[in-house]
C-alpha positions in Angstrom: 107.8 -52.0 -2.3 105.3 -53.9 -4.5 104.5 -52.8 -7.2 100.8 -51.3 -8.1 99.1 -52.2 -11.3 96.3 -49.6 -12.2 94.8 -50.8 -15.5 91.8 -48.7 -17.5 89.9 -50.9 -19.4 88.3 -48.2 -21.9 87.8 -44.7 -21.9 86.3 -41.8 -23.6 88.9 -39.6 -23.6 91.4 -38.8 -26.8 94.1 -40.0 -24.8 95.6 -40.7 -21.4 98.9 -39.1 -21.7 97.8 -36.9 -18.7 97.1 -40.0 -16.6 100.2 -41.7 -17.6 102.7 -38.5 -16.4 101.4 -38.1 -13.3 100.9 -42.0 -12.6 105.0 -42.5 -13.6 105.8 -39.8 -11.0 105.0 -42.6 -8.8 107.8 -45.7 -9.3 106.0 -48.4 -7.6 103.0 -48.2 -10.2 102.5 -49.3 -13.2 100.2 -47.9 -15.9 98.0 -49.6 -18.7 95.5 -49.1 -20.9 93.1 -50.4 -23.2 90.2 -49.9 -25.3 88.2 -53.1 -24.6 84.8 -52.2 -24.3 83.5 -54.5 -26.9 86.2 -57.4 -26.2 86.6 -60.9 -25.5 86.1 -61.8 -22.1 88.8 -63.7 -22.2 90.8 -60.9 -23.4 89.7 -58.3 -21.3 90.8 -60.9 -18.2 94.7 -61.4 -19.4 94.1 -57.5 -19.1 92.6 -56.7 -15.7 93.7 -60.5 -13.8 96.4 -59.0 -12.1 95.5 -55.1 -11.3 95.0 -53.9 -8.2 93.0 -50.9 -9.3 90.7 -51.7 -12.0 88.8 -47.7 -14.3 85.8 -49.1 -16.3 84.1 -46.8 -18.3 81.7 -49.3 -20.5 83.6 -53.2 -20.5 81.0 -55.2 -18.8 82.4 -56.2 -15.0 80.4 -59.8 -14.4 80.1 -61.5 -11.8 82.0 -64.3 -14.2 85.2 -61.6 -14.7 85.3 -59.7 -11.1 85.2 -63.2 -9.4 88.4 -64.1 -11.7 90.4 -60.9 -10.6 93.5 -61.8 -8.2 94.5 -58.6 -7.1 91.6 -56.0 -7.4 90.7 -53.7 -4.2 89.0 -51.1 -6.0 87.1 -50.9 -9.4 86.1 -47.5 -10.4 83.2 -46.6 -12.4 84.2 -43.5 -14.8 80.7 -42.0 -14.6 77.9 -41.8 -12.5 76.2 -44.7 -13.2 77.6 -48.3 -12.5 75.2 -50.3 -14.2 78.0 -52.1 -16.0 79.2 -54.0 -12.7 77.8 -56.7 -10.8 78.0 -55.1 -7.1 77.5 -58.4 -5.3 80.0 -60.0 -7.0 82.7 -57.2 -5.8 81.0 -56.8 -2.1 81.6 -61.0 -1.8 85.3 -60.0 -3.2 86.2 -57.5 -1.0 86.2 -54.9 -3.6 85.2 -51.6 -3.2 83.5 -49.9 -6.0 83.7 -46.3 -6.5 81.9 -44.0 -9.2 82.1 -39.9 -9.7 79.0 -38.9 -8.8 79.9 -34.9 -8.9 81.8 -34.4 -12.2 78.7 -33.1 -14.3 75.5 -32.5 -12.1 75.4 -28.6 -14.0 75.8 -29.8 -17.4 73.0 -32.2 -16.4 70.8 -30.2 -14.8 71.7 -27.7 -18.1 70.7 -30.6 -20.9 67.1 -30.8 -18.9 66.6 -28.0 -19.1 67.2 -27.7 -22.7 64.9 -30.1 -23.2 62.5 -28.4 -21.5 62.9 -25.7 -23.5 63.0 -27.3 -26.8 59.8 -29.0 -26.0 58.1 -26.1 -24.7 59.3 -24.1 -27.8 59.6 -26.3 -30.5 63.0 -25.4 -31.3 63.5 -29.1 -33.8 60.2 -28.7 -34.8 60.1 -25.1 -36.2 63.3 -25.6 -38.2 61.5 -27.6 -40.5 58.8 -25.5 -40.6 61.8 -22.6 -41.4 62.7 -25.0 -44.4 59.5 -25.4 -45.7 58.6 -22.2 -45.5 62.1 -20.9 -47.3 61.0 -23.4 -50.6 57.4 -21.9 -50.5 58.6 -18.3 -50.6 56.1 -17.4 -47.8 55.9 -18.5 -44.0 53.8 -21.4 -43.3 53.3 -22.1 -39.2 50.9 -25.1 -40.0 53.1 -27.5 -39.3 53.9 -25.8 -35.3 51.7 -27.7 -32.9 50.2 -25.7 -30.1 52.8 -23.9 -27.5 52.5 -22.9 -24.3 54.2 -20.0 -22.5 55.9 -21.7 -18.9 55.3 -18.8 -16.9 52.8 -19.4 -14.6 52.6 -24.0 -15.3 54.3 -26.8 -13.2 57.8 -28.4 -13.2 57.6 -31.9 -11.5 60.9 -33.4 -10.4 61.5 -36.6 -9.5 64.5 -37.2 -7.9 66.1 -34.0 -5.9 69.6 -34.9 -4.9 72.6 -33.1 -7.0 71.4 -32.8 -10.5 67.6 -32.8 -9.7 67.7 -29.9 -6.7 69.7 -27.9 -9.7 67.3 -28.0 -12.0 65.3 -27.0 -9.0 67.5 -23.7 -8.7 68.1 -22.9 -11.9 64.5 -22.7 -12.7 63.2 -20.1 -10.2 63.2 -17.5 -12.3 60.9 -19.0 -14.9 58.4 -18.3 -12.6 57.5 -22.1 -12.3 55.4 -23.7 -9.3 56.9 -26.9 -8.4 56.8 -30.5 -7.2 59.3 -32.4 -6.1 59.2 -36.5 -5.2 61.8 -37.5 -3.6 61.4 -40.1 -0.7 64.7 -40.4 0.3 65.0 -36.7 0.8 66.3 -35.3 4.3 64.4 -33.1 6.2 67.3 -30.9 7.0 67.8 -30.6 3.1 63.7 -30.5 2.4 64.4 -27.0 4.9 67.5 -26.2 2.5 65.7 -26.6 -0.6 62.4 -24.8 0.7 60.2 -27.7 -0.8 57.8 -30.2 0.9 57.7 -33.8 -1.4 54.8 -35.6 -2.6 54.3 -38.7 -3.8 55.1 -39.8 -7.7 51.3 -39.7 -8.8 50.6 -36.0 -7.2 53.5 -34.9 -9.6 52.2 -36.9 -12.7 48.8 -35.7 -12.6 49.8 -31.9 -11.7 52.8 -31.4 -13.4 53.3 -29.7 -17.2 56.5 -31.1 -17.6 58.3 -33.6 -15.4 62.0 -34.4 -15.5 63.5 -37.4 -14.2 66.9 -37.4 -11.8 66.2 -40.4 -10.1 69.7 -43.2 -10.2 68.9 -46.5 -11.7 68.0 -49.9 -9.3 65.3 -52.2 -8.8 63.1 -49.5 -7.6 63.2 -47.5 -10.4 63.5 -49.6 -13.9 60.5 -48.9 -15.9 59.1 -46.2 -13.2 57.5 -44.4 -15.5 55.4 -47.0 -18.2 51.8 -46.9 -19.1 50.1 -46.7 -16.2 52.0 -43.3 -15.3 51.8 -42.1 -18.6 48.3 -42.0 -18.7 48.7 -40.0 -15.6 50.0 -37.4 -16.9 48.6 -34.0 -19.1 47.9 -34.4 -22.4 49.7 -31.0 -22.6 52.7 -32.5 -20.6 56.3 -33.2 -21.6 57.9 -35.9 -19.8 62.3 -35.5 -19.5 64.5 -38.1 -18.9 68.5 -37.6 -18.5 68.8 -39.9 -16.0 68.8 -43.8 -17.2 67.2 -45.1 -20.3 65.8 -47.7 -18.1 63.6 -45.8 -16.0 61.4 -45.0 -18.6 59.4 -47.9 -20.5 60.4 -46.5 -23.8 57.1 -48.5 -25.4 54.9 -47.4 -23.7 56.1 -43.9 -24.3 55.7 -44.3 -28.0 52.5 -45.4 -27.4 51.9 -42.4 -25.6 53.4 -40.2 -28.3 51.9 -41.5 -30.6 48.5 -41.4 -29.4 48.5 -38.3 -27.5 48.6 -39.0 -24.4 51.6 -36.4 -23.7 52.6 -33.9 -26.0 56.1 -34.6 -26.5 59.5 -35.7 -24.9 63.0 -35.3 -24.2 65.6 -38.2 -24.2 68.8 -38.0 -23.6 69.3 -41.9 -22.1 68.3 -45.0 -23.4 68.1 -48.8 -22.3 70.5 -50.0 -24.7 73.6 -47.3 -25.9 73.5 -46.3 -28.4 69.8 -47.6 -29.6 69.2 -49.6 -32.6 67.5 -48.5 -35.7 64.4 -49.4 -34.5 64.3 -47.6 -31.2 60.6 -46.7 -31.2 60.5 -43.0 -30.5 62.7 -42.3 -33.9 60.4 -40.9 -36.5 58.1 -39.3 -33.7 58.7 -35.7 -34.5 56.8 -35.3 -30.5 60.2 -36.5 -29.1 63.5 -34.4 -29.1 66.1 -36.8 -29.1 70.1 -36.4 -28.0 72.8 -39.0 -28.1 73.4 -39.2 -24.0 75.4 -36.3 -23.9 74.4 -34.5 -21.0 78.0 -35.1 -18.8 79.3 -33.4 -21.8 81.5 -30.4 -21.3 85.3 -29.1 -21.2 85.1 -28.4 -17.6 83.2 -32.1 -16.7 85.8 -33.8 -19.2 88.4 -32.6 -17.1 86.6 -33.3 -13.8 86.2 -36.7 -14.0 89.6 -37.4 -14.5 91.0 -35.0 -12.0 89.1 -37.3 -9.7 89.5 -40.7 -10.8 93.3 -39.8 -9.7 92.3 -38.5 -6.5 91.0 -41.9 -5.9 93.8 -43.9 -7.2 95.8 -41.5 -5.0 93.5 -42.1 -1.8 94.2 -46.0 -3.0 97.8 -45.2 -2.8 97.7 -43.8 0.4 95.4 -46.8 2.3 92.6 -44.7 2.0 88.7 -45.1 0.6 87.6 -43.6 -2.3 85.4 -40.5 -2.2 82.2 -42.6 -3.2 81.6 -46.3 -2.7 79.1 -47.3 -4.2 78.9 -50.7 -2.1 79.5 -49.3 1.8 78.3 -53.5 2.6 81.7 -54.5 1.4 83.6 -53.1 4.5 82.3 -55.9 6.9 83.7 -58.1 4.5 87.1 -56.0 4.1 86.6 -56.3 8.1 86.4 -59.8 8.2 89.4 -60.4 6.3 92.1 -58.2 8.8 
């Protein structure tokens, strides 16, 4: 039997020892890995040239690199997003490309609505008015802008599907009203969810905070700029643990800065992780976190349970669980 070459290019994990033991159960495969995520092309190639089965997390798949692959069938994304690959390029290959689109949708939903919470209470805010007040000898609540209780205001969702319908859930009892844009929404799950969707604009202009779950394409980059923005409430929070990219991140300073909104929550950002100059640092209106919302013991050890389920379904002439690019099976058909 030929042997299989499963190679992961980088990874996030402390190790791979797990992967490794239950891949040499297996005596037809063999195992790499590598931490080239900032690498020569050239280099990450004499790495990846030859596998069949190719884990990304962050190494950028080109067009240039996937079209040099001999071997590949099946790239997987570790994560939800798959920004990092050139889909065309793999669909004209015959590649499938998979990603793990239900390892973390709670701790997602959960870092939104920490946000929310943070914004709506000041929680960054009011420790430094705890500091200042501790040198003073005497509390000092000038520095606390004006808060709202969330009782009784608007949560506006955009995007509904796994991480966006549980922040949906989770939410009911804050006694919120709600709306939900979602276009691609069934209405069989519409019925499920007990929501009717409206359109982006009716959730701007009605919403007190709105928090993005929408994936990142064409459609979406810079769905929210200016033009939304002013939209909004000036009492409003705007959320964002989706993609950096869907939010035009200068026009949001502008809209912090001037008061368009009152604040925001960011969790995602266009380029990882920013530069010094990303414009919402120093805005003390925008709670910033370093894109760890996946983040948890139980997703950690999700995602890799199921990359392995995929290489296993690989194994056994079977799809992945989620492909990403659903085109490339006319082309798979075209070349039996």
């Amino acid at each position: 039997m030929e042997q299989l070459k499963i190679v992961v290019t980088d990874y996030i994990e402390p190790d791979l020892n797990w992967e490794a033991e239950e891949l040499a159960k297996h005596d037809n495969v063999r195992f790499e890995q590598y931490q080239l995520k900032f690498a020569p092309q050239e280099e990450l190639l004499s790495a990846i040239r030859v596998a069949d089965v190719v884990v990304v997390n962050m190494a950028p798949m080109t067009a240039e690199v996937i079209g040099a692959l001999e071997r590949c069938r099946l790239i997987i994304r570790h994560g939800i997003g798959y920004d990092n690959v050139d889909l065309k390029a793999a669909t004209a290959k015959g590649i499938r490309v998979a990603n793990i689109p239900d390892y973390c949708p709670e701790e997602v939903a959960e870092h939104a609505i920490a946000h929310i919470f943070s914004c709506y209470r000041q929680v960054v805010r009011s420790r430094k008015v705890l500091e200042e007040s501790s040198r003073k000898g005497t509390w000092d609540f000038s520095g606390v802008p004006r808060m709202f209780r969330m009782s009784g205001k608007t949560l506006g969702i955009v995007g509904c599907g796994r991480v966006g319908s549980r922040v949906l859930k989770k939410m009911e009892g804050m006694e919120m009203s709600s709306l939900v844009c979602d276009p691609y929404l069934s209405e069989e799950r519409k019925r499920e969810l007990k929501i009717e969707c409206v359109d982006l604009e009716t959730v701007l202009k009605g919403a007190d905070v709105v928090t993005l779950h929408t994936p990142l394409g064409e459609e979406t980059r810079h769905l929210i700029g200016a033009p939304q923005l002013r939209l909004m409430k000036e009492t409003a929070y705007l959320i964002n643990t989706a993609r950096g990219p869907i939010v035009d991140v200068d026009a949001l300073a502008q809209a912090l800065r001037e008061g368009w909104i009152a604040g925001a929550g960011i969790d995602v950002y266009e380029k990882e992780p920013p530069d010094p100059t990303y414009p919402l640092f120093g805005l003390e209106n925008a709670v910033l976190t370093p894109h760890l919302a996946w983040s948890s013991e139980e997703a950690g050890w999700d995602i890799r349970v199921k990359i392995l389920e995929d290489i296993r379904r690989f194994m056994d002439g079977k799809p992945p669980r989620f492909v990403v690019n659903p085109e490339v099976e006319e082309v798979l058909g075209g070349q039996e």
